[in-house]
N, C-alpha and C positions, 0 to 999 in steps of 0.2 A: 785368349778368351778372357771377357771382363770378370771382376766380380761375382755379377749378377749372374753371369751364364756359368761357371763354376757351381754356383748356390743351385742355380736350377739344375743344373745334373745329374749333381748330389742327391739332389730328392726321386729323380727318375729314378736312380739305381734303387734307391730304399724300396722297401713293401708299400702297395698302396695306405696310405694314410699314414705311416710312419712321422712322416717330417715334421708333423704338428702333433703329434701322440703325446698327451701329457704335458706340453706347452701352450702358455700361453700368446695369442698374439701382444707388438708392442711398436710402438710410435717413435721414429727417430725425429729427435727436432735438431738441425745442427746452425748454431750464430755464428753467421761473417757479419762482424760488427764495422767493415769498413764502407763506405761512397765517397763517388767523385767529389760532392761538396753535400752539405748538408740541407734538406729542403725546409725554409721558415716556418713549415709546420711542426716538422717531425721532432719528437720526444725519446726516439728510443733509442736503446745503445749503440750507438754508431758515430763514425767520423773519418773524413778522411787520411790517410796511412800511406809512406812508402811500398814501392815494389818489397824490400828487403823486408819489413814487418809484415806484410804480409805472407810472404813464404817464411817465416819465422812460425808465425801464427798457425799455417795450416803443418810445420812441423810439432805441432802443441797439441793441435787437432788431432793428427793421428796417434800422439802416445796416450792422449785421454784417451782415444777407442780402445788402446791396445787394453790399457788397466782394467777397464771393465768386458775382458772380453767372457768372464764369468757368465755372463748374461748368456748367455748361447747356452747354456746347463738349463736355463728355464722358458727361455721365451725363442720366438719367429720371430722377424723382423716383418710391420705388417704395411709401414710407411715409413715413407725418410721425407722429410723437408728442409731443405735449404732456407733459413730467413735473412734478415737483415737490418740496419746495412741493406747491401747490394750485392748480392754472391755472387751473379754475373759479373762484377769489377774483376776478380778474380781471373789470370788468365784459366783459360779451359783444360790443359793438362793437370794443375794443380787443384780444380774442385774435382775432377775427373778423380787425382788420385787418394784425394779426403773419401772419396765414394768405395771405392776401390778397396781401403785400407778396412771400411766397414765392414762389408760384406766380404771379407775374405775369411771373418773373425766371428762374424752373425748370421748364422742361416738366416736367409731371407723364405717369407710367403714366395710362390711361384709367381703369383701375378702381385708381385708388390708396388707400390702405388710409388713414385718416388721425381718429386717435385723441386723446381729451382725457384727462390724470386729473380725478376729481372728487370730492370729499367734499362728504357730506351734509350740508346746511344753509346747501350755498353754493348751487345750482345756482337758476334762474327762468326762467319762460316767456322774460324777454327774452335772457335766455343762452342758452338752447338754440337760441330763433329763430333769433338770429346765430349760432351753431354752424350750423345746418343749411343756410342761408343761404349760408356760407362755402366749407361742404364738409365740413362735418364728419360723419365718418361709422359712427364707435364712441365710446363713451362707456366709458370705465376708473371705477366707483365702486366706494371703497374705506370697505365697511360692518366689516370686522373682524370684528366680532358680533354674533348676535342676542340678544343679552344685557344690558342698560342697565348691571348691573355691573359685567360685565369692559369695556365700553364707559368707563366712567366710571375706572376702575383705568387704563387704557390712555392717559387724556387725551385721548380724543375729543370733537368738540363737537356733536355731536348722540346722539339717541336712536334707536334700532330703527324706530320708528314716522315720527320724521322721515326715515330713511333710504327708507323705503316711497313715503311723501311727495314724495320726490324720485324712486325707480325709476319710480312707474306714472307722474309728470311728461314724464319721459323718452320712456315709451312712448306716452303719449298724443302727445308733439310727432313721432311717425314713429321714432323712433329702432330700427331691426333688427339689430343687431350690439351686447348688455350684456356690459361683463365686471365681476363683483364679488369684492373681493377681501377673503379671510377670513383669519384670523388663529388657530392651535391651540398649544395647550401651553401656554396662560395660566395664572397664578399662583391657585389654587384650582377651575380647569375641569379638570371630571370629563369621561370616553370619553361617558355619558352625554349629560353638557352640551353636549360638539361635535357628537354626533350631533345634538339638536337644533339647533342652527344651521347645519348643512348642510342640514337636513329644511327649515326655514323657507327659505334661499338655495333650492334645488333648486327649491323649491317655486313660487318663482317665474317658473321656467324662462328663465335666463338664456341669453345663449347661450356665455357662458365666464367659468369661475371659476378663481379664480388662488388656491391654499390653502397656507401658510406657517407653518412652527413660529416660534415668537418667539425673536429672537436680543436680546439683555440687552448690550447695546454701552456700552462702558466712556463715560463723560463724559454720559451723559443722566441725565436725574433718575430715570428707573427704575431706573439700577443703583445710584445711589445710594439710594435706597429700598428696592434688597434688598440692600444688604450692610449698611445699618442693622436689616435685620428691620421694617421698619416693616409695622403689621397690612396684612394682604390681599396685599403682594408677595412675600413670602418663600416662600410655598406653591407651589410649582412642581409639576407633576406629573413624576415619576419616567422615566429614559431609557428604559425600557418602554413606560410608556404612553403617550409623546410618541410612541417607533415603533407603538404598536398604533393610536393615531391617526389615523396615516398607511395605516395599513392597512385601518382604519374610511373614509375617504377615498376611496381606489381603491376598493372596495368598494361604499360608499354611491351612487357619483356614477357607477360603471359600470355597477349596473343601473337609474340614470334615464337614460341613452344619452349619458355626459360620456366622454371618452377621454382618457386619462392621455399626452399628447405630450410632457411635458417633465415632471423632476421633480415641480415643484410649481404643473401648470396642465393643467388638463383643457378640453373644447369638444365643443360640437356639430359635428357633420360637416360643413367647408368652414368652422370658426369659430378654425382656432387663429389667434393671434396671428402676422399674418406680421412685425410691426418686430421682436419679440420674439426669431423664428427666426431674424431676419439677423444677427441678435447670434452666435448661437452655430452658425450656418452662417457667419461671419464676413466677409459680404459689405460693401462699403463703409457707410458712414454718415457725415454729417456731422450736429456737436453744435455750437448756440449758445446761447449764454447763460453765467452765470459758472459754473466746473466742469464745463462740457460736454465729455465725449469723442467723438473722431471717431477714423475709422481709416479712410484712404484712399490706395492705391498702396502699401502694407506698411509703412505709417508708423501709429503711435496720436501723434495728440495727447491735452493735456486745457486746457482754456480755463484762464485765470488764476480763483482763487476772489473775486477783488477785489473786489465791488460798486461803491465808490467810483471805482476807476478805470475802469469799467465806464460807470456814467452819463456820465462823460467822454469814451467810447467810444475807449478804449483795450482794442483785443480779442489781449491780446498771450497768447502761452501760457505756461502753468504747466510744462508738458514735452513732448518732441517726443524718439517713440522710433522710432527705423527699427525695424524686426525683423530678425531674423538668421532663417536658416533654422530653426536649433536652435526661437527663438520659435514660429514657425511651425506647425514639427512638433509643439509641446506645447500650442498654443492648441487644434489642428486636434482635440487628445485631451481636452482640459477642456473646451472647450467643444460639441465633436459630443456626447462620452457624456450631454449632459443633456437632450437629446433619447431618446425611449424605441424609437425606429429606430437611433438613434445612428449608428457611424459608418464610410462605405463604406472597406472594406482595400482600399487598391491595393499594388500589387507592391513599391512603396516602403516603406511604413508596413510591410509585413508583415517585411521585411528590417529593417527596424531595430527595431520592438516585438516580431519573431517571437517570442521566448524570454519574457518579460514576458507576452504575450498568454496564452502555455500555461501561464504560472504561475496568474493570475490566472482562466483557465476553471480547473484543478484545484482553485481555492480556490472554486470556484463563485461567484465575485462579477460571472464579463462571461460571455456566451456568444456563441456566431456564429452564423447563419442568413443564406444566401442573400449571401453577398459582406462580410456588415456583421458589426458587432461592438458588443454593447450591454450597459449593466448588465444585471443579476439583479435580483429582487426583495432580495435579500439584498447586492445590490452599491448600493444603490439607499441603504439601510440603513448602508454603513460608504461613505458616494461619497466624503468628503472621502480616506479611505484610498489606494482606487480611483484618485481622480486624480491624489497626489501621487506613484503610481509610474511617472507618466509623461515623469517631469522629467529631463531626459537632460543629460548630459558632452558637454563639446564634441566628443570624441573619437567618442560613440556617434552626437553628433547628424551627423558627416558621413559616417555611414556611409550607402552606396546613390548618395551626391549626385555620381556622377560629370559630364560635362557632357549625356550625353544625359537623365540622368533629372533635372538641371536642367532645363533646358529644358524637357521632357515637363512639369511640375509648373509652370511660369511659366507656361508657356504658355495 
């Protein structure tokens, strides 16, 4: 019996409602900072690693879960995410038993959401077995393109074809919960060109696509490849059609029945992304592994980026930030508006964004409906704008926090 099926048992036996009584729910993040090779875009902690470090690694992984197995005194496990890196690089018995080691030690939610990433050309019958095995119960594959060139410009290690190879792998092993993630505004990709790779993704009825402009991040080999001019990267498409893109997007993906819930991630009905929403509903979370953020009790940590010290399982942190109310107040504004519900005014928020709020409807960039307050199509378009005038003085951020509306707001 897996983990998961353990956890769930467990709860049968209790009194109805028991297993969450007085708990909170909470968000597992867990970083395999390894890949096959590293793709010319990518930024984040990751790189390629021996067999031997990586079973090192997921022995590091598990005594981090054990340390913290405290947590089970206050919270449900309400998601786990695998990120990366490439967590499918991992053979499948050993992410199997990082999962395993979790949840033998966390009560999990009954229907807990619990996701892998995976690139094409990693995944195999005996990885998914042990995914499903385990508990695994969405698969994140991240195809970028249907296109071998801009695949190939991108520094990916597969083709279109292998990526296919692996989706209908997927479905044949039971897998009902895809999300595949695309990639627009490539260096020579025409409105055209993305239409067709959204046609070809759509087309295989995912149940959630995640669609992203490419951002050109200073220290990877793609930016140094376009600030040389080197053939094929320099050709960028224009800040126009990167937004007509986006508008090609919404469009394309709302009449196959994808709903546009958060900027840049649409889903089938009952498919968004719930680790994804607690991020920016801002509910607890705990991150292991090196560079892992958690945020729990009004604190962010972020794990040490060390590896080295890491195999030695020293899980000491990089930073540990309480938040101040001020924080608070302007996470509650960056992070709710990126949700297309966005985000509920209370009596508080209105008293301190009141004047701000009415600027920015006359600018037509946020509108209100029904309690809430959300980008515009056109807010959507300038968001970084949007969000940065939410960033308050300390002076502005105490305004309303007398003790009862303290209180009211902790509570």
């Amino acid at each position: 019996m897996s983990g998961i099926q353990r956890n769930a048992a467990g709860a049968a036996e209790r009194a109805p409602g028991a297993s969450a009584a007085g708990k909170k729910k909470l968000g597992i993040y867990i970083h395999i900072p390894f890949c096959v090779c590293k793709c010319a875009y990518c930024d984040f902690l990751s790189a390629p690693a021996s067999a031997e470090v990586m079973e090192q690694y997921a022995a590091s992984l598990k005594q981090e879960i054990r340390e913290c197995r405290e947590l089970a005194e206050k919270y449900t496990v309400s998601t786990v995410f695998f990120g990366g890196g490439t967590p499918s690089i991992l053979p499948g018995r050993t992410l199997a038993g990082i999962l395993e080691e979790l949840l033998c030690l966390l009560p999990a939610e009954p229907d807990v959401e619990i996701t892998v990433e995976c690139n094409p050309g990693t995944l195999t019958e005996e990885k998914l077995d042990s995914y499903r095995a385990a508990g695994v119960n969405r698969l994140s594959i991240g195809l970028q393109s249907a296109d071998d060139r801009e695949l190939k410009l991108l520094g990916r290690i597969h083709t279109f074809e292998e990526f296919l190879e692996n989706y209908e792998l997927a479905r044949k092993k039971g897998f009902g919960n895809l999300n595949i993630d695309l990639m627009s505004a490539l260096p020579g990709q025409t409105r055209e060109g993305w239409l067709r790779t959204l046609e070809r993704t759509a087309g295989l009825e995912p149940e959630h696509i995640s669609a992203y402009s490419l951002i050109i991040e200073e220290g990877t080999p793609f930016y140094g490849r376009y600030r040389e001019g080197a053939p094929g990267y320099s050709e960028l498409p224009d800040e126009d059609t990167d937004r007509l893109m986006y508008e090609d997007t919404k469009r394309f993906l709302g009449e196959r029945g994808y709903t546009r819930y958060e900027i840049s991630n649409y889903a089938r009905a009952g498919f968004a992304c719930r680790h994804n929403l607690s991020y920016w509903d801002r509910t607890d979370y705990k991150g292991f592994g090196i560079g892992a953020a958690s945020l729990l009790d009004g604190v962010r940590y972020k794990n040490s980026t060390e590896l080295a010290a890491y195999l030695k399982e020293d899980f000491s942190y990089e930073s540990v930030l309480p938040l101040s109310r001020k924080d608070e107040l302007e996470e509650t504004m960056f992070l709710g508006l990126r949700k297309m519900e966005g985000v509920a005014l209370t009596a508080q928020l209105r008293e301190i964004y009141g004047e701000l709020l009415g600027k920015l409807e006359r600018e037509g960039v946020l509108a209100q409906d029904r309690g809430r307050i959300f980008l515009t199509d056109r807010g959507i378009d300038v968001s970084n704008y949007v969000l940065s005038e939410f960033l308050l003085d300390e002076e502005m951020a105490g305004c309303g926090l007398g003790t009862e509306g303290k209180e009211r707001n902790e509570g």
